[in-house]
C-alpha positions, 0 to 999 in steps of 0.5 A: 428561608434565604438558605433554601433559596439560594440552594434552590438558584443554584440547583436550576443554574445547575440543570440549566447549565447540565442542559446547554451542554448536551452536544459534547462528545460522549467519547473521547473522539479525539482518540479515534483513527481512520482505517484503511480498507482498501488501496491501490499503486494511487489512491488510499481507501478509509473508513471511520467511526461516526462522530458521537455529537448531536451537533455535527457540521462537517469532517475534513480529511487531511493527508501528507507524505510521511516527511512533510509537514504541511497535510494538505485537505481531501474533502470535506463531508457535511453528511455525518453518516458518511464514513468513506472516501478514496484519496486519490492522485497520490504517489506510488509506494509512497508512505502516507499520514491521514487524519480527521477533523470533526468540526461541531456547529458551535465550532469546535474540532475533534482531530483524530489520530493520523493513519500511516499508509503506504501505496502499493508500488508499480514495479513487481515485487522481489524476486527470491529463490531464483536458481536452477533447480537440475540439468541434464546435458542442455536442458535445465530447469529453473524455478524462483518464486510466484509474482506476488503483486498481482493485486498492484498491478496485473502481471504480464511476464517472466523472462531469462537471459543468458550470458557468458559474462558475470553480471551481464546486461539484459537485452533482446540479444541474450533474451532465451525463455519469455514465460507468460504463464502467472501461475509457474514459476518454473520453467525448463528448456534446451539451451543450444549450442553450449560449449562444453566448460563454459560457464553460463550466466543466467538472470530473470526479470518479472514484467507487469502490464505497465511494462515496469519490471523487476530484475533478479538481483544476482546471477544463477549460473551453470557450467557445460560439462564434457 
């Protein structure tokens, strides 16, 4: 009689403990991560899953620059259901770590796994395949390739430059060709009064609307013939 007793006891402090638990993750929600869905030259956009816990209280986003310890805090949402936010305010082209803390109503915290990001830069991509493609006495024709970073920043213009000096400054003063079309990259013109042997330098920069730029890192050159 004491046996079946004490099994008894046992067998409802089970339930009863079964029963105060019920609000633990049924994931292992620690190991969740943030996603990026979206950014800009500033700002970082994310999406997470929904924390498995019947006790919910509130998440926090956290964010820092790739080499810096300290994250500093976003934002905290106390709705469970509210899966989204734009980090803003942040450099361009610039490396981030963004993690989620879960925090239950008894207290306990669920730290995600950190989400690497990098902002979009300000200043237009490389500049590849820059040369000229033929000529025919003064007329010459160059092709490079397509602005890439018209969903950064919007792009405004091409332009080249002519000197007869190797690795050359570009100014208003050697400015030949303003090109405002984005979906060319090519273009061909007259260059004038060239003098026969000489040998021309040419470089391309690619502007975007903030007036940023981004400069062909070698010289194309062309040589006048007789």
């Amino acid at each position: 009689m004491k046996t079946s007793f004490i099994f008894i006891f046992f067998g409802f402090a089970f339930l009863f403990l079964s029963c105060e638990e019920p609000d633990d993750p049924v994931i292992l929600y620690d190991y969740s991560m943030p996603r990026s869905v979206g950014k800009t030259i500033n700002s970082i956009d994310i999406f997470w899953d929904e924390a498995p816990l019947n006790n919910f209280q509130y998440y926090d986003i956290f964010y820092r620059e790739f080499y810096v310890s300290e994250p500093k805090h976003h934002i905290t949402i106390n709705d469970k259901k509210q899966l989204y936010t734009t980090i803003t305010g942040l450099l361009t082209d610039t490396e981030y770590k963004i993690f989620i803390v879960t925090t239950d109503k008894r207290g306990n915290k669920y730290t995600s796994k950190e989400l690497s990001e990098k902002t979009y830069s300000d200043v237009p991509g490389p500049i590849y395949q820059f040369r000229i493609e033929s000529e025919s006495g003064s007329l010459i024709r160059f092709v490079w390739n397509i602005y890439e970073n018209n969903y950064a920043v919007p792009f405004s213009r091409y332009e080249i430059y002519m000197d007869t000096v190797n690795n050359f400054i570009c100014n208003n003063s050697n400015k030949v060709v303003i090109l405002y079309n984005y979906f060319s990259a090519q273009v061909e013109f007259n260059v004038s009064d060239l003098v026969p042997g000489q040998i021309y330098y040419f470089k391309l920069r690619t502007y975007n609307t903030l007036e940023k730029y981004r400069e062909s890192s070698q010289t194309v050159s062309f040589k006048k013939s007789y």
